[in-house]
KEZAZA-987632 format. One record per residue (C-alpha): residue in three letters; x, z, y; residue number from 0. Coordinates in Angstrom, 1 decimal. Example, Ala and Ser with C-alpha at 12.3 -4.5 7.8 and 13.67 -1.06 7.14 Angstrom:
<recs>
+---------+--------+--------+--------+-----+
| residuo |     xx |     zz |     yy | num |
+---------+--------+--------+--------+-----+
|     ala |   12.3 |    7.8 |   -4.5 |   0 |
|     ser |   13.7 |    7.1 |   -1.1 |   1 |
+---------+--------+--------+--------+-----+
</recs>
This chain:
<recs>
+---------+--------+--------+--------+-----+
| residuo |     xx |     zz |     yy | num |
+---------+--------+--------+--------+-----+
|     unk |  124.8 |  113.5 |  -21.7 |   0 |
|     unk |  124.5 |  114.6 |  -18.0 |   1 |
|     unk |  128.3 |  113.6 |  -16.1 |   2 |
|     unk |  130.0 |  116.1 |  -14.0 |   3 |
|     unk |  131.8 |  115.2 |  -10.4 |   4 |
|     unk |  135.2 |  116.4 |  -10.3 |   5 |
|     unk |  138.2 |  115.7 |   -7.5 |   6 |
|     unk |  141.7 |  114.6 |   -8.1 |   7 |
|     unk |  144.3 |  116.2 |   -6.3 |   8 |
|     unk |  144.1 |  113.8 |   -3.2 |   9 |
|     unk |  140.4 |  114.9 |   -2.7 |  10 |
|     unk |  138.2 |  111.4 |   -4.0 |  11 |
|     unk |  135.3 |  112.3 |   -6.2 |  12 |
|     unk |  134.3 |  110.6 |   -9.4 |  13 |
|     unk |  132.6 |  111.2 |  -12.4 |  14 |
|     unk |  134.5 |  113.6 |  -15.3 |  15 |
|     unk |  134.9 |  112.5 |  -18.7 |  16 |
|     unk |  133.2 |  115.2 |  -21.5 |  17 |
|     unk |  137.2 |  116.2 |  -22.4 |  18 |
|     unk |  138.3 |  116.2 |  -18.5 |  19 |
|     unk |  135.4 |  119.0 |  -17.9 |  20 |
|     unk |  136.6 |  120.9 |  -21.1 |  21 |
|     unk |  140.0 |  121.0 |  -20.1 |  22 |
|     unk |  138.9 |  122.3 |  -16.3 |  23 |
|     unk |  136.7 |  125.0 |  -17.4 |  24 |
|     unk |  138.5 |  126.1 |  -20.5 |  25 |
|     unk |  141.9 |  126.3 |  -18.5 |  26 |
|     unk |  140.3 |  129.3 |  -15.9 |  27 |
|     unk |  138.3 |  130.7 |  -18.9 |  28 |
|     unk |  141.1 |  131.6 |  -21.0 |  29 |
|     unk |  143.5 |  132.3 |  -18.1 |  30 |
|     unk |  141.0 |  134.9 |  -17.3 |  31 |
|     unk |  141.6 |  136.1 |  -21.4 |  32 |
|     unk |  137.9 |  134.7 |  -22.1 |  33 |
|     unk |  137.5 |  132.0 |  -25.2 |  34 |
|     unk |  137.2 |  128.6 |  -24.9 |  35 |
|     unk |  133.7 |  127.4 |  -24.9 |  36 |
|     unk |  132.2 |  124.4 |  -26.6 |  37 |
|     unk |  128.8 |  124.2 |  -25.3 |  38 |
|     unk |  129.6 |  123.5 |  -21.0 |  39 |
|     unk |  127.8 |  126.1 |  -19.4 |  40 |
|     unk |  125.5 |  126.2 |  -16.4 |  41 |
|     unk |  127.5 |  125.8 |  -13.2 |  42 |
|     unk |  126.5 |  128.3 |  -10.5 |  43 |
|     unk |  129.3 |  127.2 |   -8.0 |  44 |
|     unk |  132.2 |  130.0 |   -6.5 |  45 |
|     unk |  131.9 |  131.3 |   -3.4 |  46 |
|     unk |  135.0 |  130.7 |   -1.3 |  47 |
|     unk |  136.8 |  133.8 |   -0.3 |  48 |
|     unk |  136.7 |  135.2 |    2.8 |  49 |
|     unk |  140.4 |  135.1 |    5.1 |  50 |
|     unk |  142.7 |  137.9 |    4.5 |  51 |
|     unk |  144.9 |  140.7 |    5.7 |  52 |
|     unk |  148.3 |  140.2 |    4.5 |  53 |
|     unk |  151.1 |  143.2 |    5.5 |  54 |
|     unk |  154.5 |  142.3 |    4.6 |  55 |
|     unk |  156.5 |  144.9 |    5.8 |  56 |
|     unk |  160.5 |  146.7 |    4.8 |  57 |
|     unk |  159.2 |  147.4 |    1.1 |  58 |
|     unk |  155.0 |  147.4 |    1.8 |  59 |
|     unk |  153.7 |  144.0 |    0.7 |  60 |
|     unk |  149.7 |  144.1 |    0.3 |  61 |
|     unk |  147.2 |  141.6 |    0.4 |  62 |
|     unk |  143.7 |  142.5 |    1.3 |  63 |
|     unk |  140.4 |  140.2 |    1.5 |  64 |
|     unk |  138.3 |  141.1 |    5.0 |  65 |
|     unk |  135.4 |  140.9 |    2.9 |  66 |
|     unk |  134.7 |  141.4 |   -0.8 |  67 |
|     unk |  131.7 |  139.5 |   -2.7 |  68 |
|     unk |  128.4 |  140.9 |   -3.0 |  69 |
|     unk |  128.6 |  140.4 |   -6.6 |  70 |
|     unk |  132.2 |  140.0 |   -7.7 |  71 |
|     unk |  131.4 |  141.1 |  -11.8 |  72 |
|     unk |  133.3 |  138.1 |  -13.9 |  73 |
|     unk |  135.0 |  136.8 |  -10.9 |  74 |
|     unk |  139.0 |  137.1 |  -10.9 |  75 |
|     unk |  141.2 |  136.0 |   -7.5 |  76 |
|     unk |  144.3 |  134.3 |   -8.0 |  77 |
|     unk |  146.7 |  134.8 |   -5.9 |  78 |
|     unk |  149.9 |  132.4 |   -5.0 |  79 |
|     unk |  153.0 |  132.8 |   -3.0 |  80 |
|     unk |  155.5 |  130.6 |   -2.2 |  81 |
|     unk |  159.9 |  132.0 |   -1.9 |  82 |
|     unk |  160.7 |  132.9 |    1.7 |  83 |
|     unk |  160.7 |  129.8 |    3.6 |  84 |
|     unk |  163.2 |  129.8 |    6.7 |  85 |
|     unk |  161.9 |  130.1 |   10.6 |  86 |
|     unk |  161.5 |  126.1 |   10.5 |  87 |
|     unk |  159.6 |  125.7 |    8.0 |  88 |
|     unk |  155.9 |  125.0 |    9.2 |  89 |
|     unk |  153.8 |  124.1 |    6.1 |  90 |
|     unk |  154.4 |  125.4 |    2.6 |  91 |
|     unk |  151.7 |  126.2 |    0.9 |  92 |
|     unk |  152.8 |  123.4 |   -1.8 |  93 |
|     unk |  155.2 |  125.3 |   -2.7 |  94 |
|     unk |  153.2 |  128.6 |   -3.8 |  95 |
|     unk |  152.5 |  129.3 |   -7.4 |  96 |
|     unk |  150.5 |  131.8 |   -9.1 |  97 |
|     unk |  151.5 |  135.4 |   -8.6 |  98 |
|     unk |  148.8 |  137.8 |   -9.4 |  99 |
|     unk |  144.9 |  137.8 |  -11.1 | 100 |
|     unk |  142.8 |  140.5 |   -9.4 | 101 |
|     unk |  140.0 |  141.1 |  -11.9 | 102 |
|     unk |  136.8 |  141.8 |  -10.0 | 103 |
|     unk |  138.6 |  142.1 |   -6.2 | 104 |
|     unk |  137.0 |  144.2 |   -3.7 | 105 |
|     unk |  137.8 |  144.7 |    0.1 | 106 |
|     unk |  140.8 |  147.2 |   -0.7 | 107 |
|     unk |  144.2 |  146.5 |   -0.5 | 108 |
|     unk |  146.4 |  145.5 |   -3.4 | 109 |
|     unk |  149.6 |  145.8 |   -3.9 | 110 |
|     unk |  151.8 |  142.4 |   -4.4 | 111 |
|     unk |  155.5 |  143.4 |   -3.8 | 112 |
|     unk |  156.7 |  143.8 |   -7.5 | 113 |
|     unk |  155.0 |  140.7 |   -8.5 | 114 |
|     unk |  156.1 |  138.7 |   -5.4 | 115 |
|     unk |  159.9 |  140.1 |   -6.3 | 116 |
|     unk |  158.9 |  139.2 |  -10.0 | 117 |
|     unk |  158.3 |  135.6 |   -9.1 | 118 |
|     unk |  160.5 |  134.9 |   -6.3 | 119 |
|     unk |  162.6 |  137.6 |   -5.4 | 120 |
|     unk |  162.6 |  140.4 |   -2.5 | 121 |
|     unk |  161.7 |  138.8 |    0.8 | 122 |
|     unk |  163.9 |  138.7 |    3.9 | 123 |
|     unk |  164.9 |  138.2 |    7.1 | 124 |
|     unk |  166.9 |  134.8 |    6.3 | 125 |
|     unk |  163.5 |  133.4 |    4.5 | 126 |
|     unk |  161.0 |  135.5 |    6.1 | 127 |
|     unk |  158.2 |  133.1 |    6.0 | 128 |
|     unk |  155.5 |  133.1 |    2.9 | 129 |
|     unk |  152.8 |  130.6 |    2.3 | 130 |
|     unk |  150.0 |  131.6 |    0.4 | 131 |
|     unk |  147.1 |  130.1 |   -1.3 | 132 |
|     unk |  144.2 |  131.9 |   -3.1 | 133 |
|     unk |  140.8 |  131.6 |   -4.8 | 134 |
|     unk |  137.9 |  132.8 |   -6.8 | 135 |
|     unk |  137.8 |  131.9 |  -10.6 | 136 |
|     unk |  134.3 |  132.5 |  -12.6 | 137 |
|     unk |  135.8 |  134.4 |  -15.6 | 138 |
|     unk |  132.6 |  132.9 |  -17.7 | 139 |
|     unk |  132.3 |  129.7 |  -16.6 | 140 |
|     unk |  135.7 |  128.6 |  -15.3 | 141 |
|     unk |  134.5 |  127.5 |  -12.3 | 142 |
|     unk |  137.4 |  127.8 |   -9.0 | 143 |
|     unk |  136.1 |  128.0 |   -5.7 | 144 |
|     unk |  137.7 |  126.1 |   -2.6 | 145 |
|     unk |  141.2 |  127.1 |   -1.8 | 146 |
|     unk |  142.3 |  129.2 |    1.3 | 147 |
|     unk |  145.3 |  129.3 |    2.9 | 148 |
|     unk |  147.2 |  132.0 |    5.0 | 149 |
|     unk |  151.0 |  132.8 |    5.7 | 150 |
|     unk |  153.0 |  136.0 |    6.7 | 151 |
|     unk |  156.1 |  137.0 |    7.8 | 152 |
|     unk |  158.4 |  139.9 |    6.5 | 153 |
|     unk |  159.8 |  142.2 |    8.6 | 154 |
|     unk |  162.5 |  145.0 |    8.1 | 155 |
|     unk |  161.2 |  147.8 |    7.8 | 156 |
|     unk |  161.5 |  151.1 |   10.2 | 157 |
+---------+--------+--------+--------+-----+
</recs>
């Protein structure tokens, strides 16, 4: 049986155990509302997303990738947020946690703000800082692509 390289959280790669890979794929494949698979399938490999356009704005809150994929069909992005974070705080990305699965994303703007306020509340101005992470997830395969990271600021609105 081949072996798969995998990372732990602090980035060193080793070889995966059969279960370790099971668990990894399966987790994204069924998040995605796919079924588990037995057989591992062919890994292809995610593209990474491209940076993006976040607006957070009096009650506007969108989040819009610069650049869509060529072929996005099976691919969902997750996004995460973390609560407001005060002025001070310069790094908080830790703190983000899943907020939304786009199903197929494209280039146009989607709307975050109820499940932001869902998750952590409305934003503002004594926590106007939010951390965000966000990837790709292969719907099929369970593969994730590398994670990117951005941050806004929310601003009363006019």
């Amino acid at each position: 049986m081949p072996s798969m390289e995998g990372r732990s959280v602090l980035g060193t790669g080793a070889k995966i155990s059969g279960a370790n890979l099971f668990t990894r794929l399966n987790y994204w494949i069924v998040a995605c509302g796919g079924q588990p698979v037995v057989v591992p399938p062919t890994l292809l490999g995610v593209e990474n997303p491209s940076s993006a356009t976040i607006v957070c704005q009096g009650d506007t809150f969108t989040f819009k990738l610069d650049q869509a994929l060529a072929d996005n069909g099976g691919i969902y992005l997750v996004i995460e947020a973390s609560e407001g974070q005060s002025n001070g705080v310069s790094r908080a990305h830790a703190k983000a946690s899943a907020i939304k699965m786009v199903e197929e994303p494209t280039a146009a703007a989607v709307d975050i703000r109820a499940d932001y306020v869902a998750k952590n509340g409305a934003p503002s101005a004594a926590a106007p800082k939010i951390f965000f992470r966000y990837y790709y997830v292969n719907s099929s395969t369970g593969e994730k692509s590398g994670t990117m990271l951005a941050e806004t600021k929310w601003v009363a609105g006019e």
